[in-house]
N, C-alpha and C positions, 0 to 999 in steps of 0.2 A: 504494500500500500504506500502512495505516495505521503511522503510527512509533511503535517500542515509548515514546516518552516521553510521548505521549497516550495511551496505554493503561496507563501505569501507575499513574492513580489507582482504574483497576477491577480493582486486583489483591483479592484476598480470597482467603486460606490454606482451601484443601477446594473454592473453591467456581472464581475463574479465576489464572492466571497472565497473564503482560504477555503474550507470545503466544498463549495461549486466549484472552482480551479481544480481541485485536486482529480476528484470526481471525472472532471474533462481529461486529465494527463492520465485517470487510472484506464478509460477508454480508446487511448492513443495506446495504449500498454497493452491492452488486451487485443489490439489488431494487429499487433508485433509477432512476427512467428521466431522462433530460436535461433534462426540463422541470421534474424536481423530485418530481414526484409518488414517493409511495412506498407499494406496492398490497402485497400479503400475501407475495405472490410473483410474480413476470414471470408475467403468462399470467392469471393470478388478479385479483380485482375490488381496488379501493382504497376505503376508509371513510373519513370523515375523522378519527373520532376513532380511530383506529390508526394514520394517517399522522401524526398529529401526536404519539402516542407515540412513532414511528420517529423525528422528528424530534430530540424530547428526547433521545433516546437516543446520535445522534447530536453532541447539544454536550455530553453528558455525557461522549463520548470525543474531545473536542476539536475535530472535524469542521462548524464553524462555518459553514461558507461552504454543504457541504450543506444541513446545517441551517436555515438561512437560505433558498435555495432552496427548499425542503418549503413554510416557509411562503409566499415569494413567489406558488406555483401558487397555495396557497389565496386569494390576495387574487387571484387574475389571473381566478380560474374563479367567486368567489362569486355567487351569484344577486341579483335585484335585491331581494329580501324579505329579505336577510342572510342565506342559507342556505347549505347545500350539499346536495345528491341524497343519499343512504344509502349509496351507492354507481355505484363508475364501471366500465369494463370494462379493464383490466391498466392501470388513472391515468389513462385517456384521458377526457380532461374534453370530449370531443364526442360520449364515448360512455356514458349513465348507466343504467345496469341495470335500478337501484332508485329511482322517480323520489319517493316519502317522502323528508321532511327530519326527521332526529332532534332533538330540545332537545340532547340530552345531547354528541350527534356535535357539534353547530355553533360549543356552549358551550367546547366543550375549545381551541378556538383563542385563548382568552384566556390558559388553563395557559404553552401552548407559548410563545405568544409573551412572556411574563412569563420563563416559565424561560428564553430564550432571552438576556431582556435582562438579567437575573441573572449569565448564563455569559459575557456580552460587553460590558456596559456599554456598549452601542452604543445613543445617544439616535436616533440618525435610523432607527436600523431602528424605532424604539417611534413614533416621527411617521409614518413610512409606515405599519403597520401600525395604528393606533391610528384609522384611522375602518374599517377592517373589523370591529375587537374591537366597538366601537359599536355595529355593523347587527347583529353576532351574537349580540349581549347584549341588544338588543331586539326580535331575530323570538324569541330564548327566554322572553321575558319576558311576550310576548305572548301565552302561553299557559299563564303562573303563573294557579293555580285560586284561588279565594278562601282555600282553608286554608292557601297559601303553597307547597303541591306544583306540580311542575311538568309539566302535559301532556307525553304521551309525545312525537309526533310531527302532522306535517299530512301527509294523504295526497298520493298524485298530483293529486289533483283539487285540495286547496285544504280539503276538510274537517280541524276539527282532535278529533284522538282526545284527548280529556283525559283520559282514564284515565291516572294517572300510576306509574310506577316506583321502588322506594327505588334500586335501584343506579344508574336514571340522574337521579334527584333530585339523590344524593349528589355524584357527578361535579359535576351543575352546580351543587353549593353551592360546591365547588374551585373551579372556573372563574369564581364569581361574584366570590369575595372576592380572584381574581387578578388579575380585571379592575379592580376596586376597588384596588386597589394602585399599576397602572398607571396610572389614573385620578388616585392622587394624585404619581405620581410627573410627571405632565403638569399638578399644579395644575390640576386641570379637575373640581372635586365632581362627586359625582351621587348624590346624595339617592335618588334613585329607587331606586337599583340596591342604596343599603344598606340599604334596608327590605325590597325583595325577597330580600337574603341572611338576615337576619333573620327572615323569616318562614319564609324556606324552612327554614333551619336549624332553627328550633322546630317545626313538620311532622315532621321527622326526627325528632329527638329523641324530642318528645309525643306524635306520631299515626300510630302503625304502620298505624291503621286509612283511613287518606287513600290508601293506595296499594295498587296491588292485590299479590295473595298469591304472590310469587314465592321462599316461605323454602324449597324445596327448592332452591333454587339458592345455591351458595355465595357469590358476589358479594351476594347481598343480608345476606349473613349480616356480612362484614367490609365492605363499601365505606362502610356511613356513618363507620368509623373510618378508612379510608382516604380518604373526602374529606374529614375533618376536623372532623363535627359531631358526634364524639363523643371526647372524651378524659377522662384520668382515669379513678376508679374505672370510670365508663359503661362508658368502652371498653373494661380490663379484661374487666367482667362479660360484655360481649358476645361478646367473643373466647372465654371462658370456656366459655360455656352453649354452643357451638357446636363445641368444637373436637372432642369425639371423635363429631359428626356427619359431620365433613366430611375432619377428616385423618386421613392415612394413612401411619404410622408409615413411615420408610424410602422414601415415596413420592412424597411429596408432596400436594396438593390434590384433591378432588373439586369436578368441575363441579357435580353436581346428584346429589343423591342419590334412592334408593338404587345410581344405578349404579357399578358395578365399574373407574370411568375418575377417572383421575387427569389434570390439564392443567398446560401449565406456563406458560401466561398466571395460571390462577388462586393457582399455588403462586408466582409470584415476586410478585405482587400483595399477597399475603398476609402475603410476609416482611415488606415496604413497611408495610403496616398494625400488626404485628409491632414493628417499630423505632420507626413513632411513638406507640407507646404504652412506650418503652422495654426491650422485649423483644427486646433483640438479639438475644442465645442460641439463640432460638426460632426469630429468623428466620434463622439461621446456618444452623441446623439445617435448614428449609424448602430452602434454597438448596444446601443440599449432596445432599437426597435428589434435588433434580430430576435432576441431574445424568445420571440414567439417562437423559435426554432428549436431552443431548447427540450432535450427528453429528459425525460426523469433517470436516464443513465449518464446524464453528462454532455451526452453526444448530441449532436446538432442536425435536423432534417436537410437534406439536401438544397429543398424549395418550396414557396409554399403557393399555388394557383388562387391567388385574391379573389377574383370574379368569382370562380366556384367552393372557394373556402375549403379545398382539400391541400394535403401533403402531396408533392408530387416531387421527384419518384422518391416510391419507400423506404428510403435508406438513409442510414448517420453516418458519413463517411469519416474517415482518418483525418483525411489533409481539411475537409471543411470545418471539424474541430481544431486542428492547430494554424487557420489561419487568425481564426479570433483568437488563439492565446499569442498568438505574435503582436498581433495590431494589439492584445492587452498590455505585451509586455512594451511594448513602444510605447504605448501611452503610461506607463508607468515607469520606463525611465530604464531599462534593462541594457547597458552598456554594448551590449554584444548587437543585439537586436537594431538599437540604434543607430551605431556605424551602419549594420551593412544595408538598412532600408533608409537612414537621415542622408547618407552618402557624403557628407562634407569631411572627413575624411579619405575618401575611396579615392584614388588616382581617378584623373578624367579622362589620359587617351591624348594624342594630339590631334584638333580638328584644324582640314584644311583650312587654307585661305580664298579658296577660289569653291567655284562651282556651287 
């Protein structure tokens, strides 16, 4: 059982108490299988980029050692191209559903392990783990387009889809400049990797037109201020022009509009985005409406269909629980959490001058 003293830097007045927080982490716990992996739910597929949000979630409520574990599988299971599958079947890494490898999924293992080294100060976990960040940072690199975007994926076969996405561009500009961090914290440059943050971040920024049109989705509406390549007025106005497309007063988030569904991966994401542009309040506010999501095991419903006032689909997953205790632990001040989501200290990358 989680001890209420590790749970009580996720306390937040409206949103948990030291025994609600724990309650969510002892949920995160029990969809952790022995080998480390952590899938949506027992039974249900595992991604890597939501196992390694589970992961964070987990040093953010003091649970290191699982933690640490989560990423172990990943360096145990990676492919020889630095990848990982899309997916696996309940973390069984002998068994892959979805045989695509994401940019975005591969990228994020730089995040975790950075936030990891953040919450533990632990140099040898960063030397073990630091020739995987390596392979993962260059199968994603590998498929940066010439305007700095970053192909989606490579299929089963080995084709690569360069069609690129802003919300998993945005991801991998986070993961790029967390790698970049790590990189200096091991004394080991990499020129390469800060003009690839550089350019990708000027993409964002400059050229909404590089990626394809996925603005009825709300992740693409906040993730580039959520990975960090917008702040300031920018992020402001962007939060701004979008919010009574997408929120929903007392609700929380919309996935994708126009539908009548509310999620609370998107509305805890949101708060997260929310705070690093200095909007607590707002994100207070986010984190207290989900709440109707809440189960009486800790664990958080996926979504919830307003118009017809049902749960839709029937499941508490992993990573939708540990995005609210991340956006908790941000709002509460979580040292680790806050580098790697406030971003003002992450390297930035060097962005061109032209184009």
């Amino acid at each position: 059982m989680t001890s209420p003293e590790r749970t009580e830097r996720l306390v937040l007045p409206g949103v948990l108490t030291a025994a609600q927080a724990g309650l969510t982490v002892e949920g995160i716990v029990a969809g952790q299988r022995e080998d480390g992996a952590i899938p949506w739910f027992r039974g249900h597929h595992l991604d890597p980029w939501d196992h390694v949000e589970a992961a964070m979630a987990l040093d953010a409520a003091g649970e290191h050692a699982r933690a640490e574990a989560a990423y172990r599988w990943l360096a145990d299971h990676q492919l020889p191209d630095g990848s990982w599958y899309a997916a696996y079947a309940d973390g069984d890494a002998a068994a892959p559903t979805d045989r695509t490898r994401e940019t975005n999924f591969c990228a994020y293992a730089a995040v975790g392990v950075w936030h990891h080294y953040l919450s533990t100060g632990d140099d040898t976990f960063v030397d073990r783990m630091w020739p995987m960040v390596v392979s993962a940072v260059e199968f994603v690199l590998r498929l940066q387009q010439p305007g700095g975007q970053i192909g989606w994926k490579r299929e089963a076969d080995g084709t690569a889809c360069t069609d690129a996405l802003l919300t998993g561009s945005s991801s991998v500009y986070q993961a790029l400049r967390c790698a970049l961090a790590l990189a200096e914290r091991r004394e080991e440059p990499q020129p390469d990797w800060e003009l690839a943050a550089g350019w990708l971040g000027h993409a964002i920024r400059r050229h909404p037109e590089r990626f394809l049109d996925k603005s009825r989705y709300s992740m693409d509406w906040y993730y580039p201020v959520l990975g960090g390549a917008l702040r300031g007025p920018a992020a402001k106005e962007r939060i701004e022009e979008g919010w009574d497309r997408f929120v929903v007063p007392g609700l929380g988030v919309r996935c994708v509009t126009p539908n009548p569904w509310v999620t609370g991966g998107e509305s805890a994401e949101l708060a997260l985005a929310l705070w690093a542009t200095g909007e607590s309040d707002h994100a207070l506010d986010i984190l207290r409406w989900m709440q109707h999501l809440r189960a009486d095991d800790g664990m958080y419903w996926t979504g919830f269909v307003f118009d017809d006032e049902v749960i839709w689909p029937v499941e508490r997953t992993t990573w939708t629980a540990a995005a609210l205790l991340l956006a908790v632990a941000a709002l509460g001040g979580d040292d680790a959490t806050v580098q790697v989501f406030g971003g003002d200290r992450l390297p930035h990358g060097l962005e061109p001058d032209c184009c």
